[in-house]
C-alpha positions as CSV (number, residue, x, y, z in Angstrom):
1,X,9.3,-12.8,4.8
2,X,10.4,-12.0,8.4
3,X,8.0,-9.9,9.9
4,X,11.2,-7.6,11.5
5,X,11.2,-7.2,6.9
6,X,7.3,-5.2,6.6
7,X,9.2,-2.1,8.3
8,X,10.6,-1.0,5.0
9,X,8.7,0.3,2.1
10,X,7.6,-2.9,-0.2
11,X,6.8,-2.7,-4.2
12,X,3.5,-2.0,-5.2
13,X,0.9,-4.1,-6.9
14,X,-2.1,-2.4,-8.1
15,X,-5.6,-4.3,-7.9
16,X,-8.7,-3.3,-8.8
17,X,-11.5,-4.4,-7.4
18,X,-15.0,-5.9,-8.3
19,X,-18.5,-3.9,-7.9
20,X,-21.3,-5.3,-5.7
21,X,-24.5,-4.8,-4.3
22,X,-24.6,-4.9,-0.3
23,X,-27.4,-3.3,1.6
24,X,-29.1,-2.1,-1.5
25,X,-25.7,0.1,-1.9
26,X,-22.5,-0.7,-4.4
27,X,-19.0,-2.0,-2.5
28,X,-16.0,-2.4,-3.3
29,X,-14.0,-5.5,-2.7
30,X,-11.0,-7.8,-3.7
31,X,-11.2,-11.8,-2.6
32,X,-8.7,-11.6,0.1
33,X,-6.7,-14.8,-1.1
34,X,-5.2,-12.7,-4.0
35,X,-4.2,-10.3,-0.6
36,X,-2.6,-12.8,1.5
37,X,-0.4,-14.0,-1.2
38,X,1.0,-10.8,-2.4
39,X,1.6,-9.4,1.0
40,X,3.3,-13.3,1.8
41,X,5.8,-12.8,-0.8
42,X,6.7,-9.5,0.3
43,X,4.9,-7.2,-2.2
44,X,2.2,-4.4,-1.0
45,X,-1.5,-4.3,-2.7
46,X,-2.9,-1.5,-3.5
47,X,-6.5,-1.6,-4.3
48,X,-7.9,0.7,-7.2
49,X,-11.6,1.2,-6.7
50,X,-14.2,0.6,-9.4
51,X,-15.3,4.4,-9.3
52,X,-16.7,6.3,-12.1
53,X,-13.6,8.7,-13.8
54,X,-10.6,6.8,-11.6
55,X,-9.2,5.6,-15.0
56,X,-8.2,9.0,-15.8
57,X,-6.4,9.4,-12.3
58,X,-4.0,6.2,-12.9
59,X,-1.5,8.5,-12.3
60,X,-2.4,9.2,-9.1
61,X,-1.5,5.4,-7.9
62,X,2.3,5.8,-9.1
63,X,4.6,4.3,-8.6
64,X,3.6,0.9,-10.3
65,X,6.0,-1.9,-9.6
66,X,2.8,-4.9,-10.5
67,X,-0.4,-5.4,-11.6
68,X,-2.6,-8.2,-10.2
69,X,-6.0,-8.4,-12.5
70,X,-8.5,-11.0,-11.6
71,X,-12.1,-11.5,-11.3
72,X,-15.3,-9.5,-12.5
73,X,-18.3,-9.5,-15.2
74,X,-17.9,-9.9,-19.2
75,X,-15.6,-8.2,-21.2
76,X,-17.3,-5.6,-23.5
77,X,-17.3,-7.9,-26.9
78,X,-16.8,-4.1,-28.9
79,X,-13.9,-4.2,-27.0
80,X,-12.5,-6.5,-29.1
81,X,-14.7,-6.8,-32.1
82,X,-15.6,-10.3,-32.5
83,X,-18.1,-10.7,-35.5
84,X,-18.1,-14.5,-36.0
85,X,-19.6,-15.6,-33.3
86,X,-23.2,-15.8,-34.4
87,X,-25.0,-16.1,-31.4
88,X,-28.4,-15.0,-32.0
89,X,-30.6,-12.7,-29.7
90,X,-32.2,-15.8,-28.4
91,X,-29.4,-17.0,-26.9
92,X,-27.7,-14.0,-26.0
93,X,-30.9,-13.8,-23.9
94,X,-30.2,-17.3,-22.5
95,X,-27.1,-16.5,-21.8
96,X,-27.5,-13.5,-20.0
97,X,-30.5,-15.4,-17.7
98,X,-27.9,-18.3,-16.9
99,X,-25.2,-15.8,-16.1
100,X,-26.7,-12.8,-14.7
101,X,-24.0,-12.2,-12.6
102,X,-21.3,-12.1,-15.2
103,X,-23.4,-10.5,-18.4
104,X,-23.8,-7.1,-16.9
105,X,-21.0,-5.1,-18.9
106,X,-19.1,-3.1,-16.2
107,X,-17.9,-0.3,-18.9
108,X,-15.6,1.5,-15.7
109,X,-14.2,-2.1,-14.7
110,X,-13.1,-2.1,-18.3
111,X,-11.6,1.1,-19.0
112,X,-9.5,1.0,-15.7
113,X,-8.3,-3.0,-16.4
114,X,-7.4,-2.3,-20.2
115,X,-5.3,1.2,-19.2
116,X,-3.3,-0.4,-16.5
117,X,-2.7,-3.9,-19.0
118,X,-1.8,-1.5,-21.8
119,X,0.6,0.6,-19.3
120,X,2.2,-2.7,-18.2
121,X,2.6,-3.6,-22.2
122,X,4.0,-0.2,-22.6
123,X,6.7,-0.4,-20.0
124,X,7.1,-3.9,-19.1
125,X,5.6,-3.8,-15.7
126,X,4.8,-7.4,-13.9
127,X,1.3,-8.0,-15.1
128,X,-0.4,-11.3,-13.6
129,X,-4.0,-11.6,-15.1
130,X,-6.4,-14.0,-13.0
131,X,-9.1,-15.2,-14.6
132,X,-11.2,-12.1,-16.6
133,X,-7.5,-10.5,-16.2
134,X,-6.2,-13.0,-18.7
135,X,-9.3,-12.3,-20.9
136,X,-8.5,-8.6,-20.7
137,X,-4.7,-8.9,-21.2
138,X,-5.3,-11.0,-24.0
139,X,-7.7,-8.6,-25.6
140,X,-5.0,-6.1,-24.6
141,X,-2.8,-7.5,-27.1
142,X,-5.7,-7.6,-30.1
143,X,-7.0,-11.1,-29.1
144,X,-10.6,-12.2,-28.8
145,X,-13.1,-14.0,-26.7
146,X,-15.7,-16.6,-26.7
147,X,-18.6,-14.4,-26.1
148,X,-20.2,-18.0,-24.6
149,X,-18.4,-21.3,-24.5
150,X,-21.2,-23.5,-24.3
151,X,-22.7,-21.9,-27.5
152,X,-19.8,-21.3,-29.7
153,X,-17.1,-24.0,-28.5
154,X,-18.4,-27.0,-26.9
155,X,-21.1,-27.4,-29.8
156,X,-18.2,-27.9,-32.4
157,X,-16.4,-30.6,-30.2
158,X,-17.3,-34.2,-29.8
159,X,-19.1,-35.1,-26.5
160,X,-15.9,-36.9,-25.1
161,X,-13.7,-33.6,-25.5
162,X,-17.1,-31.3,-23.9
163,X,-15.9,-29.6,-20.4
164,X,-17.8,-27.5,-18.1
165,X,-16.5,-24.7,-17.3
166,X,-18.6,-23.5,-14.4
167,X,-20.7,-25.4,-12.1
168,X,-23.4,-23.1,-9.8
169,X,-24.2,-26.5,-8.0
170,X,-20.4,-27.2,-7.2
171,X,-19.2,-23.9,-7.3
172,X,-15.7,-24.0,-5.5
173,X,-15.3,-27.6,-5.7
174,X,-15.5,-28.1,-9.4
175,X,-12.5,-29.1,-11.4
176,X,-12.0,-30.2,-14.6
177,X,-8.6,-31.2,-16.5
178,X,-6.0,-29.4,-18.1
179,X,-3.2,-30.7,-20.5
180,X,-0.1,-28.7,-19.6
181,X,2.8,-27.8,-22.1
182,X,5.9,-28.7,-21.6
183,X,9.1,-26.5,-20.4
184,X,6.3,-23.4,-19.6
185,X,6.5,-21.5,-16.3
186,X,3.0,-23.5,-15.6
187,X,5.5,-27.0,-16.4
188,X,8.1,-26.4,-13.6
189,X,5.6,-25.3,-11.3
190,X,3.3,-28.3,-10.9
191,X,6.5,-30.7,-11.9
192,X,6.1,-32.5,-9.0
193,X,2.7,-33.0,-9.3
194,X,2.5,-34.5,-12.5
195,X,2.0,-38.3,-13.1
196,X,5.1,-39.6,-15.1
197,X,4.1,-40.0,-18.9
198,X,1.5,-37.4,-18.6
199,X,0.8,-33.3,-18.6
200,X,-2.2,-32.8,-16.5
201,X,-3.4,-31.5,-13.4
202,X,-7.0,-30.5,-12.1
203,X,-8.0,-27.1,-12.0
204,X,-11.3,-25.2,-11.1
205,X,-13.3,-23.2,-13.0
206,X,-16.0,-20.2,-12.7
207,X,-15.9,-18.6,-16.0
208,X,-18.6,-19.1,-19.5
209,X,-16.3,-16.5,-21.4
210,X,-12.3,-17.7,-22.7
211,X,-9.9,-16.6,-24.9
212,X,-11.0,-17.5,-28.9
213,X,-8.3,-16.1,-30.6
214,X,-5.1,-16.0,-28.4
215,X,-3.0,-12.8,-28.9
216,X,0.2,-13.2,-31.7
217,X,2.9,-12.2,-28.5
218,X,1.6,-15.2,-26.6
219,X,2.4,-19.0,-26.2
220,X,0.3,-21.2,-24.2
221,X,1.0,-23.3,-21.4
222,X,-2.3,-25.3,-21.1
223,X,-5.3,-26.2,-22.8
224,X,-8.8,-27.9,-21.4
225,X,-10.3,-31.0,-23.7
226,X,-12.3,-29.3,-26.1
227,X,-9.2,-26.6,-26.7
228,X,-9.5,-23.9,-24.7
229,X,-6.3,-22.1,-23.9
230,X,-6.0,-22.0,-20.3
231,X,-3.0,-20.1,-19.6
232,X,-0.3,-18.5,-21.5
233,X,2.6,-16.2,-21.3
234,X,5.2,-14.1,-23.3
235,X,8.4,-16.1,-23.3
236,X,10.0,-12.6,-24.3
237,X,8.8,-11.2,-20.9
238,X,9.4,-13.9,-18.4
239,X,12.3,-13.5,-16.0
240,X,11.2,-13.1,-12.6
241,X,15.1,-12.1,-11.2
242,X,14.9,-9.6,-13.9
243,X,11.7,-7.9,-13.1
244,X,9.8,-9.5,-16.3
245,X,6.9,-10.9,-15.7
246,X,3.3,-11.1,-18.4
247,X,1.3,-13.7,-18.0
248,X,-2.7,-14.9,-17.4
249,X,-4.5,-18.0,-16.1
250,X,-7.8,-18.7,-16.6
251,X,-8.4,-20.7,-13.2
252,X,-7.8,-19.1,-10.2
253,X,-4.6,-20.8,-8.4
254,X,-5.5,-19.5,-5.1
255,X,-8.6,-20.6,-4.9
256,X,-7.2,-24.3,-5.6
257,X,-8.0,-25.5,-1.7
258,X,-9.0,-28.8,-0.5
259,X,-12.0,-29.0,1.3
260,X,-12.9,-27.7,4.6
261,X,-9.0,-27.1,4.8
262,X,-6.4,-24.2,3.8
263,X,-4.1,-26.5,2.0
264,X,-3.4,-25.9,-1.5
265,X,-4.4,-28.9,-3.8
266,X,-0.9,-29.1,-5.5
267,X,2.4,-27.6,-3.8
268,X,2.4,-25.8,-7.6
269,X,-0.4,-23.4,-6.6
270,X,0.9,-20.4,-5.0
271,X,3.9,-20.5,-7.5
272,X,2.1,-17.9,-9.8
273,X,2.5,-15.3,-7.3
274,X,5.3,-16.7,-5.7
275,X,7.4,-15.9,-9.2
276,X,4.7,-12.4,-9.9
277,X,5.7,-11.1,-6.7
278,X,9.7,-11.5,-7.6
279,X,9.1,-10.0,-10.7
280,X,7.3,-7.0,-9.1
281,X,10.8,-6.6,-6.7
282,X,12.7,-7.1,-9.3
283,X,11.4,-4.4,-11.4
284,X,10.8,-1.9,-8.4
285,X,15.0,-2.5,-7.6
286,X,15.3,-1.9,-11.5
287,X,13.3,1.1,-12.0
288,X,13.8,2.7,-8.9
289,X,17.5,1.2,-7.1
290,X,17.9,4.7,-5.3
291,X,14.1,4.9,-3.6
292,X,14.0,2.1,-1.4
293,X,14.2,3.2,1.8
294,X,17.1,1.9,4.7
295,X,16.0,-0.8,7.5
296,X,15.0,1.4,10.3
297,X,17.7,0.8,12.9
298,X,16.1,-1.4,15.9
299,X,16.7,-0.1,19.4
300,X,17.2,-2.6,22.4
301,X,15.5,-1.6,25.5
302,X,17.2,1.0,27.1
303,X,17.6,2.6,24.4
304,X,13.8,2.8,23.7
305,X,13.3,3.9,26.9
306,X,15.7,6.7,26.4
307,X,13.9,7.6,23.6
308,X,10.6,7.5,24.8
309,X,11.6,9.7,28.0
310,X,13.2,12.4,25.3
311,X,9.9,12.2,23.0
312,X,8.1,13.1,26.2
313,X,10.0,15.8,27.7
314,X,10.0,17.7,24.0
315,X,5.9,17.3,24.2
316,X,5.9,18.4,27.5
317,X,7.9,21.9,26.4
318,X,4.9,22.0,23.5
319,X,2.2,22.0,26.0
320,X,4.3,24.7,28.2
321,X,4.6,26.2,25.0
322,X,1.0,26.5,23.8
323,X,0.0,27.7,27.6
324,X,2.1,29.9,27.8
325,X,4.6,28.3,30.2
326,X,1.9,28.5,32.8
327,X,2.7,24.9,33.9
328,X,3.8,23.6,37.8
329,X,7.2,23.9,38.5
330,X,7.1,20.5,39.9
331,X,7.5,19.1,36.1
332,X,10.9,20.6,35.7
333,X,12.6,17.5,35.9
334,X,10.7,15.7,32.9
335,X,12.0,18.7,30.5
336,X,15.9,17.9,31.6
337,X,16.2,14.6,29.1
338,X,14.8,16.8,26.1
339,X,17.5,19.6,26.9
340,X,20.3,16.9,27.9
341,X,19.7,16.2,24.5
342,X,19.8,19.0,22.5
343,X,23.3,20.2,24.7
344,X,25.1,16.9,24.4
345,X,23.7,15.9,20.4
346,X,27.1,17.3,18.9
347,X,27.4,14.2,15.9
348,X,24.4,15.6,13.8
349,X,24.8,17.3,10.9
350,X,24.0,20.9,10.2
351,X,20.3,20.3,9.2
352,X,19.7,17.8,11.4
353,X,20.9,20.4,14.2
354,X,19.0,23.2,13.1
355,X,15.9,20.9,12.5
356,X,16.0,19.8,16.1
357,X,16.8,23.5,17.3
358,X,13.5,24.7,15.8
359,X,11.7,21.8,17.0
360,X,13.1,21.9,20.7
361,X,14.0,25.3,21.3
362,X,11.0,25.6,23.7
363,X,12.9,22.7,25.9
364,X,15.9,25.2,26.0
365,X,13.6,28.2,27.4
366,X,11.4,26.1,29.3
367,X,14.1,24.5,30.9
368,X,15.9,28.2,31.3
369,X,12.3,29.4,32.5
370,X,12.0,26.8,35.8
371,X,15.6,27.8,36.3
372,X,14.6,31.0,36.8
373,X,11.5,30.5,38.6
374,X,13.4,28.2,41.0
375,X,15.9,31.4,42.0
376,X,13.7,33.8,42.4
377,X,11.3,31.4,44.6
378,X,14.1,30.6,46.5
379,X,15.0,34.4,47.4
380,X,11.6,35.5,47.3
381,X,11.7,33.0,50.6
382,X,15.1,34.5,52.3
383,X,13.7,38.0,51.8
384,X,10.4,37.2,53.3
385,X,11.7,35.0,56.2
386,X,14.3,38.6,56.4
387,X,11.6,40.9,56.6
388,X,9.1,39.2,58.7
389,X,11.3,39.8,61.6
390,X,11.5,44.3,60.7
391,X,9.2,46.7,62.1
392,X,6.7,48.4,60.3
393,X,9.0,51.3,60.3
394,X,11.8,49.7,58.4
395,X,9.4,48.0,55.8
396,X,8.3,51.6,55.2
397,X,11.2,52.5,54.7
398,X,11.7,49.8,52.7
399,X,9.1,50.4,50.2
400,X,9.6,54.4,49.9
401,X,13.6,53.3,49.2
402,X,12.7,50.8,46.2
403,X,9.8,53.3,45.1
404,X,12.3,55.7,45.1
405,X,14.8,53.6,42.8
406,X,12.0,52.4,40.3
407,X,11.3,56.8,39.7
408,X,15.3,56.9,39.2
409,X,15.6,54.1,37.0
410,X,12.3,55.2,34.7
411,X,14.1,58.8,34.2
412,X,17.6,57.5,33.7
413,X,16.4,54.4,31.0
414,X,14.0,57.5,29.0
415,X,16.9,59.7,28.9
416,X,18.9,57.0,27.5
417,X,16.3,56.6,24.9
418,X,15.9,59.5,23.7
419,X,20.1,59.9,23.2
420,X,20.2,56.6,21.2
421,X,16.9,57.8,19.2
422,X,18.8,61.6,18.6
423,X,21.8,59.6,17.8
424,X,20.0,57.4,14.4
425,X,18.3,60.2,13.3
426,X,14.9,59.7,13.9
């Protein structure tokens, strides 16, 4: 996107973010590859906080063009109910000492993720799940989860089809294989990628958790060795031009990078937000055709010089305004632009005129005001200059004669009063 593009109001994709402890305090914080890719694409991000009680203010956040779930701890297993998998309190314990990080059930995280992937169900708004988004849009739909895959799936599978699924040793540079299916968003995405005859790419991996039982709405696009669904979609909600969009990965795409280097390890990579973020327009053109607001139009040069000499002369009335119009005479000529303006600016409409009148009419007065000031200075000179070269006598004279006409003037203007006063009634 053309960066002259960012002056107009973008869609909105909503993200919430992931709790953790910095300083001995919580924090707030979304990985900022997820960031860079939606604003690249031409989408906004707005970040939800993990705060106690902000799942009841969803509201608030409207209008939602996307959703963007990705990262965090475990899914609550009540969530979705899962009684088979038999893990005993032995190894839950295990479990929850090899993955401290993950096994602390974030209850808010929860409540916030499954309202927004539910709203999205609801109305059909772009939902790209990341990771533990695809866990919770999957138990969104009445799926399940492997509660640990390294007790309940790699145990049933022979040692050739066993894949690990996280490595702390190797943490961003682990990968292990996925089989991709054929003609799925996933397919034309890494096309290029893939070796002719076969379906699979490399992907990394930071998760013990995965979807068990995939949701009935959902087909899958890949699937590790030992069976693990990898990715899936709804086929009934996939037309990025159209604003349709559901889908979640369980490797995180953007986090794909070669070593030491920005560079995506297939071309296929960014394509899941490439195609999210064109959903996410494509529903905020939909829903909302009337809201998007005009390209501002660009000024050249002069123009913007222009403008800026107006913008100043109308704050410099503001000031005169606020003092009292105690300001030196010497800055008359920075109000004439502002009042210039308001004479000549005959092409506006009513409101627009009337708007500028009450914004500006201290221009008009100020400008009216140094007029003023300038006269009178100006004979307030030829009469001093006049009477510098009369006697004392005449400047008497002078004085009793205007004293004399300020005493007529009070009687005449109080008997002129009282007439209009007799003549309401009052």
């Amino acid at each position: 996107m053309a960066a002259d593009d960012l002056s107009v109001i973008l869609p909105r994709v909503l993200i919430v973010s992931r709790r953790t402890v910095r300083k001995n305090k919580f924090v707030d914080f979304v990985g900022e590859y997820h960031l860079d890719l939606i604003v690249g694409y031409g989408a906004v991000p707005v970040i939800v906080p993990r705060v106690t009680g902000i799942h009841m203010l969803l509201d608030s956040f409207e209008p939602i063009h996307g959703v963007l779930l990705c990262e965090g701890e475990d899914v609550d297993p009540s969530l979705y109910e899962d009684e088979t998998s038999g893990l005993s309190p032995e190894e839950m314990e295990e479990i929850r000492q090899l993955h401290a990080s993950d096994t602390a059930i974030d209850t808010e995280k929860d409540s916030i993720e499954l309202r927004l992937a539910k709203l999205c169900l609801d109305r059909n708004i772009p939902f790209l799940g990341i990771c533990r988004g695809s866990q919770v849009l999957n138990v969104a739909c009445g799926g399940t989860l492997y509660q640990d895959l390294e007790k309940e799936l790699s145990k049933k599978v022979p040692e050739a089809q066993k894949v690990a699924h996280i490595d702390y040793e190797n943490y961003d540079g682990h990968r292990h294989k996925v089989n991709v299916v054929k003609e799925t968003p996933l397919h034309h995405w890494f096309r290029e990628s893939l070796k002719e005859g076969e379906m699979e790419i490399l992907v990394n991996s930071y998760h013990h958790q995965g979807v068990k039982k995939l949701a009935q709405r959902f087909v899958p696009m890949a699937f590790s060795a030992d069976g693990l669904t990898e990715g899936f979609y709804d086929p009934d909600v996939y037309n990025p031009e159209e604003g349709k969009f559901i889908m979640g990965l369980q490797f995180h795409p953007e986090r794909m990078r070669r070593a030491g280097s920005e560079e995506f390890d297939y071309p296929g990579c960014p394509f899941a937000y490439k195609e999210f973020v064109k959903a996410v327009v494509g529903y905020e053109k939909k829903v909302a055709p009337s809201a998007r607001v005009p390209k501002p139009l660009k000024l050249d040069q002069e123009m913007e010089n222009r403008r800026k000499v107006i913008v100043q002369s109308f704050s410099l009335a503001r000031i005169m305004y606020a003092r009292g119009s105690k300001m030196n005479p010497s800055k008359e000529s920075e109000l004439e632009p502002g009042f210039e303006f308001l004479v000549s600016n005959t092409v506006l409409s009513l409101q627009q005129e009337n708007r500028l009148m009450q914004m500006g009419a201290t221009v008009r007065n100020a400008f009216s005001c140094f007029e003023k000031l300038k006269l009178n200075e100006e004979r307030g000179k030829i009469a001093k200059k006049i009477m510098e070269k009369m006697s004392v006598e005449q400047l008497n004279d002078l004085m009793s004669f205007y004293h004399l006409m300020g005493q007529i003037s009070s009687e005449v203007l109080e008997r002129k009063l009282r007439e209009i006063v007799s003549e309401i009634g009052f």
